[in-house]
N, C-alpha and C positions, 0 to 999 in steps of 0.2 A: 398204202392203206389196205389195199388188198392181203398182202402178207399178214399186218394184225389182223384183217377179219379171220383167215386161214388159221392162224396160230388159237385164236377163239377158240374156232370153232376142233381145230385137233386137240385141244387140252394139252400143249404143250408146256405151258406153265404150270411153276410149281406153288400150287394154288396155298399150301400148307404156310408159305412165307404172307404175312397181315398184306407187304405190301401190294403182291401180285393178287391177291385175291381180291382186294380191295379195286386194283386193276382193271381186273378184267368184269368185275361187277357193274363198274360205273362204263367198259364197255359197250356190254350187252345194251344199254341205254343207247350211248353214241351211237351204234351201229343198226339203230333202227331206220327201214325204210325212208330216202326221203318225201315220201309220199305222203306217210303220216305228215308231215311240215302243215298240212292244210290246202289251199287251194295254188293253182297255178292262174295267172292270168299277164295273158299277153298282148303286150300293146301291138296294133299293125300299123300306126299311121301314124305322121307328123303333124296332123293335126290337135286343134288345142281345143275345140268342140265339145259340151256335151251333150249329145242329142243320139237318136233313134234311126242311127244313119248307118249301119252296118257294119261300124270301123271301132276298133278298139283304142282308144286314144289315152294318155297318159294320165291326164285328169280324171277320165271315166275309171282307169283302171288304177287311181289312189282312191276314189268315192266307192269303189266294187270293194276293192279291200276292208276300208273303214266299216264300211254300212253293211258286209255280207250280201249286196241283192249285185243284181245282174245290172249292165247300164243299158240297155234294151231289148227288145223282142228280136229284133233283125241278126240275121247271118251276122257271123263277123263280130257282134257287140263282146263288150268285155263281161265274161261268165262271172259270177258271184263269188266272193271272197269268201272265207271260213273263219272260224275260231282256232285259233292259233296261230303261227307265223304264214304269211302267203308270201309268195313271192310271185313280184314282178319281170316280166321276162319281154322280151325284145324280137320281134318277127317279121320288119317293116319292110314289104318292097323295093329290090333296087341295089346298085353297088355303090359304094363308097360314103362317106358320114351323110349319116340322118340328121337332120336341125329339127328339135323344136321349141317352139317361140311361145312360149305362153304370152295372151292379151293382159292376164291378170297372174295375182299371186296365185300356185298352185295352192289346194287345200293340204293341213297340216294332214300328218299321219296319226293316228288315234289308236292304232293296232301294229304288233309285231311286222312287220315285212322285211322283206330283202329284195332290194332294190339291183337286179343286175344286168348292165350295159355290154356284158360278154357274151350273152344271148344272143346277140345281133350279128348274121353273118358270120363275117371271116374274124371277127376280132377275135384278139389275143392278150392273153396277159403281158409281163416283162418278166425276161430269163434272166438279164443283168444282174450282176453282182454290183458293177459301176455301169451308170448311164441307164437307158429305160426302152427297150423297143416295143411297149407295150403298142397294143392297135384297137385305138377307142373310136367305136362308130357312130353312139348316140351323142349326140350333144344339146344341152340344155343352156338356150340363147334369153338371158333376161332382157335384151336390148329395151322388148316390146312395154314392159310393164316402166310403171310408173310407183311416186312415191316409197314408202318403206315396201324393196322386195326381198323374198327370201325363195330360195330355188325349190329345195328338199329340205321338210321341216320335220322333223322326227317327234313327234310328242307321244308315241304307243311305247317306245323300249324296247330294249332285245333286237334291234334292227342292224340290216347291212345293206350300203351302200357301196357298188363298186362298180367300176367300166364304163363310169359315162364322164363327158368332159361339159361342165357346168364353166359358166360365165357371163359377165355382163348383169350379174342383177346390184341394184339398187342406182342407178341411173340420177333417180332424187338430189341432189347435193344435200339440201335440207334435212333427208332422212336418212342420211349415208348411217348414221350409227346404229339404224336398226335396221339393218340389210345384212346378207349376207347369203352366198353360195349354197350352202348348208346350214341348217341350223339344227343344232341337237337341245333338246328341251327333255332328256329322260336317260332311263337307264341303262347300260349295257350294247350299246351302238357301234357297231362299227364300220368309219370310215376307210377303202382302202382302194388300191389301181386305181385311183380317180385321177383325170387334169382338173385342176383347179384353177380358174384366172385366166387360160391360156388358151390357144387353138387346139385343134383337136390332133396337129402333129408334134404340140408342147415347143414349138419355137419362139414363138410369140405373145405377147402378151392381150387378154379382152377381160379388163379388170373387172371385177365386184370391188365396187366402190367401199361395199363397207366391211365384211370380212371373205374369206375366202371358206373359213368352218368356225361358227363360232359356236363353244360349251357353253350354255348360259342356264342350263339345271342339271338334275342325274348326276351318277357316281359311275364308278369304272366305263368311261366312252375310253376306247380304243380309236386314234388317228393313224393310219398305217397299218404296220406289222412287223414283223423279223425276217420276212422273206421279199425277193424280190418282185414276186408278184402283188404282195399287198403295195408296194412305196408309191404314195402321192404323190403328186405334183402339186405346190404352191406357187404360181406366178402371175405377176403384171397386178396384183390384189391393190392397184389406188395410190395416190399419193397421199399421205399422213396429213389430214385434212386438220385433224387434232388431235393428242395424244391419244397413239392406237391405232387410229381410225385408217382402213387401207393393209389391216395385218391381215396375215394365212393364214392365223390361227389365232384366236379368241380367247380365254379360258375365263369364266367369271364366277365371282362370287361362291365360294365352298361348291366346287366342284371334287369329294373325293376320287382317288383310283385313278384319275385321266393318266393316260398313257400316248405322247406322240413318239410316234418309232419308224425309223426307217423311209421317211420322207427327203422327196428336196423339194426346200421351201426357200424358194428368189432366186432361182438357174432355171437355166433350161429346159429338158425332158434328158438331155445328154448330158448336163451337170458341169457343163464346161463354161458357160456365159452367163451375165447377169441377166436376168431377167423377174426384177424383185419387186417384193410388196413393199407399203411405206414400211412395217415391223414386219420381220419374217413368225413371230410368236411373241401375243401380247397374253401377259396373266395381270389379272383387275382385279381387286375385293377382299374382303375381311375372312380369315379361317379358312381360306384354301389348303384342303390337306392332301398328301400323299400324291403327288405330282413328280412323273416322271420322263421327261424328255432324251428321248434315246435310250441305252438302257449296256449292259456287259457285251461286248461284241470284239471277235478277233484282230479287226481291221475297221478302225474309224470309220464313221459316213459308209459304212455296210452292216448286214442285219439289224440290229435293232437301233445300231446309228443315223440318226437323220445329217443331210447335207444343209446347210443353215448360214447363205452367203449369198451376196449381190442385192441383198436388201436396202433399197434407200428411195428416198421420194423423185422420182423421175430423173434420175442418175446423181440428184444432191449428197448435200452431205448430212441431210437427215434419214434415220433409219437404223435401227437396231435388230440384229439375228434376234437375240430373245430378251426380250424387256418385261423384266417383273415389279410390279407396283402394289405388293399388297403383303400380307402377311401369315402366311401358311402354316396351320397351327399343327400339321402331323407330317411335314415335311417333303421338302424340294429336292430331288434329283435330277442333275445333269449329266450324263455317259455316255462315252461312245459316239460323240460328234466330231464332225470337219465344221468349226465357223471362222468364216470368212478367206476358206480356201477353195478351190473346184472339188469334183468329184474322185479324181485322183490325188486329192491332197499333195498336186506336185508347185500349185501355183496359186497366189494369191486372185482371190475373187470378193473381195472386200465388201463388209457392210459399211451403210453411210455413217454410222456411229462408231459402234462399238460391236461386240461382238455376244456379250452377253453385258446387262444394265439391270443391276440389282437394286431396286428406289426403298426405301422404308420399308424394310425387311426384316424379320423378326423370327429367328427361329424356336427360339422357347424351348425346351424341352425337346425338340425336334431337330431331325435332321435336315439341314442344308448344307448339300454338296454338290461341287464341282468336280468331277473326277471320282478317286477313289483310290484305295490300296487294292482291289481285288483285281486280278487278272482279266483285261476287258473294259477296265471304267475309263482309260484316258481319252479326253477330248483333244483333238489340236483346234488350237487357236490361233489366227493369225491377228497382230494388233489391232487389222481393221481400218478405219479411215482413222481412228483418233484412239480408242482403246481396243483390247482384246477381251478382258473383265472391266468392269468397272462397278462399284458397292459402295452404299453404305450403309447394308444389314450389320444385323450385329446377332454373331453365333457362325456365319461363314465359315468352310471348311475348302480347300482347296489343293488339294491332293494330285498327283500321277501324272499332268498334262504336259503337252506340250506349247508352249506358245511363243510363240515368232518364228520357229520354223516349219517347215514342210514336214510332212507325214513320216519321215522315216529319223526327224529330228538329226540331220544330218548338213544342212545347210540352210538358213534364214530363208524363210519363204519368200520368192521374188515378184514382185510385181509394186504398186504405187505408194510412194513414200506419203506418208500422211502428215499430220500435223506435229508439235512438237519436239520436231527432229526426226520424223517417223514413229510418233504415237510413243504408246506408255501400255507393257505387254497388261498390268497389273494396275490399275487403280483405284484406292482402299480411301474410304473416309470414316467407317465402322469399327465393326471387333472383326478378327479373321485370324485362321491359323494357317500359313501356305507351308506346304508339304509337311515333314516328320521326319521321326528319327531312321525309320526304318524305310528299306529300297523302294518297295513298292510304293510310299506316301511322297517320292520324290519328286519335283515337278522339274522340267527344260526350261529355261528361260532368258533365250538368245534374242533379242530382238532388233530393230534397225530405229529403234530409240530408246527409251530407259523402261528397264527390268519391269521394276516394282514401285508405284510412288505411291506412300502411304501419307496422306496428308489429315490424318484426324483419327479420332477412333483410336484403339489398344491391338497390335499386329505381332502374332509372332512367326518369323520365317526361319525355319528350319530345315537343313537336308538337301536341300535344293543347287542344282547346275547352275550359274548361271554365267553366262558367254561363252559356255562353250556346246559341243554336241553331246550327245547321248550318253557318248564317251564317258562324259567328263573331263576330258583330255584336249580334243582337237578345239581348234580357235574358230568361234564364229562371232562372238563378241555381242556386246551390247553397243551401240552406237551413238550412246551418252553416255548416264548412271547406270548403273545394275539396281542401286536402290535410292530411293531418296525419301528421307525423313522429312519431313518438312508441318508447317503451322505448328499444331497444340500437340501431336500424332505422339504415341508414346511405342515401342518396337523393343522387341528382343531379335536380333539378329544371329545365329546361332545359338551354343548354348556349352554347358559345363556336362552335358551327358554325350554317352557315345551316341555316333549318325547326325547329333543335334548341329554339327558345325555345316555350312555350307560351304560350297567352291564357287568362287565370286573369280571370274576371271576374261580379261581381256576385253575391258571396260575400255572405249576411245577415252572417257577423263575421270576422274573420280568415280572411285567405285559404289562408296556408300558416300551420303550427304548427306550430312544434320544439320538445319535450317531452322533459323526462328525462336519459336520455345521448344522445340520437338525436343524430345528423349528417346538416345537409344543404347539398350546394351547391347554390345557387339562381342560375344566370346565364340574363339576356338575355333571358326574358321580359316579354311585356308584360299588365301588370295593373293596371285599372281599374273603377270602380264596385262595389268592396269595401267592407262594411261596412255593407251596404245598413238595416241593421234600423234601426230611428231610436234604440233603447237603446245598439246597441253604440260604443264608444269605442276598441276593437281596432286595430292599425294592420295593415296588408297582410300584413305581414311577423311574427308573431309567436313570439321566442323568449321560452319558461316559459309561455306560456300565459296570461301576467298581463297584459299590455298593453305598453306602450313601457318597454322596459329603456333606464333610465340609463346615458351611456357612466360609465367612470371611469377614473382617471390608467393610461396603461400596459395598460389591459385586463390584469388583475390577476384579475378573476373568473373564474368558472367555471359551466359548465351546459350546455344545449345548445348546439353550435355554440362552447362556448366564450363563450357572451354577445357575442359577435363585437361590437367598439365599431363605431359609422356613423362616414362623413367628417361635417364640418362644414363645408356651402355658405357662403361668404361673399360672392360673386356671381355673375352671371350672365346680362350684359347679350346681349339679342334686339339685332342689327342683317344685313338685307339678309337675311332669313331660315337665319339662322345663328348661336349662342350660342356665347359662350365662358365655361367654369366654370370658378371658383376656389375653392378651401377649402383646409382641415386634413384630418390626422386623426392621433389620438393612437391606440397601442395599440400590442403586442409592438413592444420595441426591435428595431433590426437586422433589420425583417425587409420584403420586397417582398409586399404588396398589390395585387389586381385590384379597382380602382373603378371600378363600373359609374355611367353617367350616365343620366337618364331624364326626359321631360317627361312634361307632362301636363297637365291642366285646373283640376283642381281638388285640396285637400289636403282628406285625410282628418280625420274627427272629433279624431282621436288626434293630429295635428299633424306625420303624418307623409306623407312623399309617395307616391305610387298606382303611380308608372309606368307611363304608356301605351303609351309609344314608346321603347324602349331607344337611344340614341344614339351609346353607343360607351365608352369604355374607357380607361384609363391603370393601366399599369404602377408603382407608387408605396410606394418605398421609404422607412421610418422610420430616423432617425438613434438615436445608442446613448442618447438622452433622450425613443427611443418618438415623434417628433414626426417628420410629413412636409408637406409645404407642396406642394401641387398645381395649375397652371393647362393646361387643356387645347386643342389647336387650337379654329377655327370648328368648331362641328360641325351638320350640316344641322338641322332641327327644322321639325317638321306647323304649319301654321299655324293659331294658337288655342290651339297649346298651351305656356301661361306659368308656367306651375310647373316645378320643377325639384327634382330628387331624386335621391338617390346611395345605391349598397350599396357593401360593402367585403369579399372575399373573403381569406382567408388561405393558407399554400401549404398546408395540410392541407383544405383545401374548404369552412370553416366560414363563411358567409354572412352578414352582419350583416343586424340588421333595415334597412327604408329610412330616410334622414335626417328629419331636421325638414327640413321643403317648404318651397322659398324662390321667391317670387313673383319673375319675372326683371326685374331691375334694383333692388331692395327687399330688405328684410333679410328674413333667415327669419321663419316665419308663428308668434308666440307660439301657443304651446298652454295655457290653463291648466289644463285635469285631468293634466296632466303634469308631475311633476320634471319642471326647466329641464336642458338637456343640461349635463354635467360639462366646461369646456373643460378644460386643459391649465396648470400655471401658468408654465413654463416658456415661455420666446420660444421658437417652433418653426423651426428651422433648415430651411430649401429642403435635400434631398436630388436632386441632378440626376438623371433619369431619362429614358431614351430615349423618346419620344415614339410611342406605337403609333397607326396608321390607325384611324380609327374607324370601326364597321363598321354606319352607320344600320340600321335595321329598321320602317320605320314599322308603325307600324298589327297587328306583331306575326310569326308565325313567316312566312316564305314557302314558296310551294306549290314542290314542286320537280316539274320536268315530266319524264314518260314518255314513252319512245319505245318502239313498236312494231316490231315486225323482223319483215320478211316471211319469210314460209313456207318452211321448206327444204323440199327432197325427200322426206328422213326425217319432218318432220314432218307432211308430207302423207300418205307413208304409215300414219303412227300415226293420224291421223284414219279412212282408210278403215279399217285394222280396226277401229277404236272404232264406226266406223257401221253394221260388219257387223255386230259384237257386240249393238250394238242390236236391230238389225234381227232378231236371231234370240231376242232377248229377248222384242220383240211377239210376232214368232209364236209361241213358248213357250204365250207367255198369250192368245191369239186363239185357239190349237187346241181 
């Protein structure tokens, strides 16, 4: 800070550019005296007092604030507040933590302040990047008070609170919902270095019964910061008395601008052990706009990522990282979290639910996101006790993360198997789009239960890993499904543009599953090493849930997808590195079919084929006897891979499961735990069909590449004031 005052004041800048003039204009502002702030006034005593007794007490010196007068005649009283921001300040006899106990609620705040507990003594902020050695001396003990308490009530705005360890207020059971640690009722606040919930060495938990910081009016409040010295503590905040109630963090009713960043909220001060609220972050109410939890950060759960794990009601299985129950009409960001891993994202530290709980959710016109395409937006997720996401907004976006494994997306996060086989990384009941065509919108998702289960709602998933690592390559596997369709849910599973196919791979049983009435189209991904468990006999593709459905005459059935019949390979001769496929396929008369073509290495247990390599495609219409006869150009193929396998899509989107695997230049691969496939008894008539390009894909979706656009004018200007803005943030918290 010193340096820009110097550069100031030497006119080192080149003042001629809008953006630095504009800079160093708004400056000369920030770098005014902190003197001008208004008044100083310092508490000396841990007493809760007010009276005419020579000692500056905490009370006396938020009524000095508020009111401008002195709180009495005698040496020592707390001197008179000002017009404009004052700050309180910390001077209290004696080594090691100060308590104070208020009898009653402190009085709200009516005026600007900044409230700071780094005053006192030897205390210190946190250097961490991971963990927290901050050194909090003041501590603020609700134990005393009764009925609805609140610690620090902010009703003036523009205020800052930081370095003191609050806890223990709302004690009431009755009135636990309108308690809380902190409360912000205004504008432009900011919370940061606080313990919240816990002792004053953050290992332990001394609950606020009702919230830990709850927003409940005002726009732009700030929780935390991007540095390590602003990051909270949220802990021990109650057991979830009723939905909410016992969270870290509050946010109610059209609260524009809030910002939580760089907090751990339900671990320790060291971020390695549970030590959680009943909700680690609850959002309430109608037209919540512009909310953003965490924010672009290099490295997960650091700078402006918050750590958001070990949440649950007294080590149950209730408790969610961040539970949203309302509908945000200018929209929800999620970036740059660790939920429900430590603080080194090396190891599971599970919420009792879920990990993020999206209830009647509504984006509109707005953005809701998880993650992102920008350098910086991925969360890791670990499943959590039972899910990892769980929705059912409708407009969800869900982009770049990682979930089910550990922070370098390189092996399944280890620690407690949850419900369901080990949870469900993904659970959808709404609209959502999970990842994209393109690199950056791709998401991990290796889990130690099933992928994705979308059981309601319109889902499309694109681009996306799943079971293996970051790679895309190496095996970490799903430990069920990778996806599962299931109820009414209707899904497109990759897709017919480039990047849009996914890598579904090394599923213990079935990789996809269409259940029920679900519909899903399934094109153009590539899927291998499914099946992994040595029991299962499941084939990649599985409609009913039962294993390889039988075609029959005319696809006559019904069920998911329609029981969609497969073509039948009848050959497939490799020459110059290049196949050409031939078969059938029987089903709906009169109607045009997209048959997708696939090699691969090996056939599955189930006798059906894997699909490594999607190959390409024909257009293939049935005559009015249900029968089409199909042979396709050369089409390119990976060398090694001699199996060959086809799906069959209809014009309603219903996917067949893959064919019986036919070894190339050999007849298809008997299966015998399988009915024999139903051929057709009718001579199947050639229907002539335009021949489509086939659109290779080896090895699976491709990365599509970014371009950077250099710098305008304008947004060089936004930078400098973004740097001023900073710059006047430190010194805020330097003065």
């Amino acid at each position: 800070m010193e340096r820009l005052r110097r550069a100031v004041e030497m006119k080192v800048f080149d003042l001629s550019s809008p953006a630095l003039a504009c800079a160093v204009a708004c400056a000369a502002i920030l770098l005014a005296p902190a003197s001008a702030r208004a008044a100083t006034i310092t508490v000396n005593s841990t007493s809760d007092v007010a009276a005419n007794d020579g000692v500056c007490t905490l009370r006396e010196a938020i009524i000095a604030a508020n009111t401008n007068t002195v709180s009495g005649g005698a040496v020592g009283e707390c001197v008179a507040g000002a017009a404009g921001l004052d700050t309180i300040a910390f001077n209290i006899a004696g080594a090691g933590v100060k308590t104070i106990t208020p009898a009653l609620p402190l009085p709200a705040m009516t005026e600007p302040v900044f409230i700071d507990g780094y005053t006192q003594g030897v205390a210190s902020m946190n250097t961490l990047a991971v963990g927290n050695n901050a050194v909090l001396l003041i501590e603020l003990n609700g134990a005393g008070t009764t009925g609805t308490a609140i610690g620090i009530n902010l009703g003036g705005g523009n205020s800052t609170v930081r370095g003191l360890v609050v806890n223990r207020f709302g004690t009431n059971v009755g009135a636990v919902l309108g308690s809380s640690g902190i409360r912000l009722g205004s504008d432009n606040n900011v919370i940061s270095g606080n313990f919240i919930g816990s002792n004053a060495a953050g290992t332990a938990g001394l609950a606020n019964f009702g919230y830990g910081v709850s927003i409940e009016a005002g726009a732009n409040n700030l929780v935390g910061g991007t540095t390590p010295a602003d990051r909270n503590l949220f802990a021990g905040d109650a057991t979830e008395l009723s939905p909410g109630s016992g969270a870290g963090i509050l946010v109610q009713t059209a609260q524009p601008g809030t910002r939580i960043q760089g907090n751990y909220i339900g671990t320790n001060a060291a971020g390695s052990a549970p030590l959680g609220n009943g909700q680690g972050i609850f959002v309430i109410g109608s037209a919540l706009t512009d909310i953003t939890i965490g924010g672009l950060t290099p490295v997960p759960g650091t700078g402006a990522g918050n750590v958001i794990s070990g949440n649950s009601s007294n080590g149950g299985i209730n408790g969610d990282g961040v539970y949203i129950a309302s509908r945000p009409g200018g929209g929800l960001t999620i970036q740059g979290n660790l939920i429900g891993l430590d603080a080194t994202g090396a190891t599971a530290l599970w919420n009792g639910v879920s990990g993020i709980n999206l209830i009647s959710v509504t984006s509109g016109s707005s953005v809701l996101l998880i993650g992102g395409t920008a350098a910086g937006a991925r969360n890791v997720i670990f499943n959590n006790r039972i899910t990892g996401i769980v929705s059912t907004a409708l407009g969800l976006t869900i982009q770049g993360n990682y979930i089910g494994t550990d922070i370098t997306g390189t092996v399944l996060a280890p620690g407690a198997t949850g419900f369901f086989g080990g949870g469900v990384g993904i659970s959808l009941g709404g609209s959502a789009t999970i990842g994209g065509a393109s690199a950056g919108a791709r998401n991990l998702i290796s889990t130690k239960g099933t992928g994705v289960g979308i059981f309601g709602g319109s889902v499309t998933v694109q681009g996306n890993y799943f079971g293996t690592a970051a790679d895309g390559v190496t095996p970490l596997g799903n430990q069920n499904n990778a996806l599962r369709v299931d109820n009414d849910a209707v899904a497109t599973i990759g897709g017919a543009g480039a990047g849009q196919g996914n890598v579904i791979a090394y599923s213990f049983d079935a990789s996809i599953v269409v259940k029920n009435t679900a519909h899903a189209t399934i094109l153009g991904n590539s899927m291998f090493g499914n099946g992994t468990d040595s029991s299962s006999i499941r084939p990649p593709i599985d409609l009913n849930d039962d294993g390889v459905t039988a075609n029959d005459p005319c696809d006559a059935d019904t069920g998911p997808n329609n029981l969609q019949n497969f073509p039948v390979i009848t050959a497939a001769p490799i020459a110059a590195g290049t196949v050409t496929i031939s078969g059938t396929l029987n089903s709906t008369a009169s109607t045009t079919f997209r048959v997708e073509f696939f090699s691969g290495t090996v056939c599955t247990r189930s006798g059906s084929g894997d699909g490594r390599t999607f190959l390409g495609f024909l257009n293939v219409t049935t005559d009015a006897l249900c029968n089409a006869a199909f042979a396709t150009p050369a089409l390119a193929i990976p060398p090694g891979e001699t199996v060959i396998t086809a799906t069959a899509t209809d014009p309603g989107g219903n996917t067949s499961e893959f064919s019986v695997c036919l070894l190339s230049g050999g007849a298809p691969t008997p299966t015998p735990t399988v009915t024999p496939t139903t051929t057709p008894t009718v001579a199947p008539t050639t229907t002539t069909t335009p021949t489509v390009t086939p659109t290779p894909t080896p090895g699976g979706p491709a990365a599509a590449a970014s371009n950077v656009p250099a710098l305008s004018d304008a947004m060089l200007a936004f930078l400098g004031i973004a740097l001023v803005g900073a710059a006047l943030l430190l010194l805020r918290r330097a003065a």
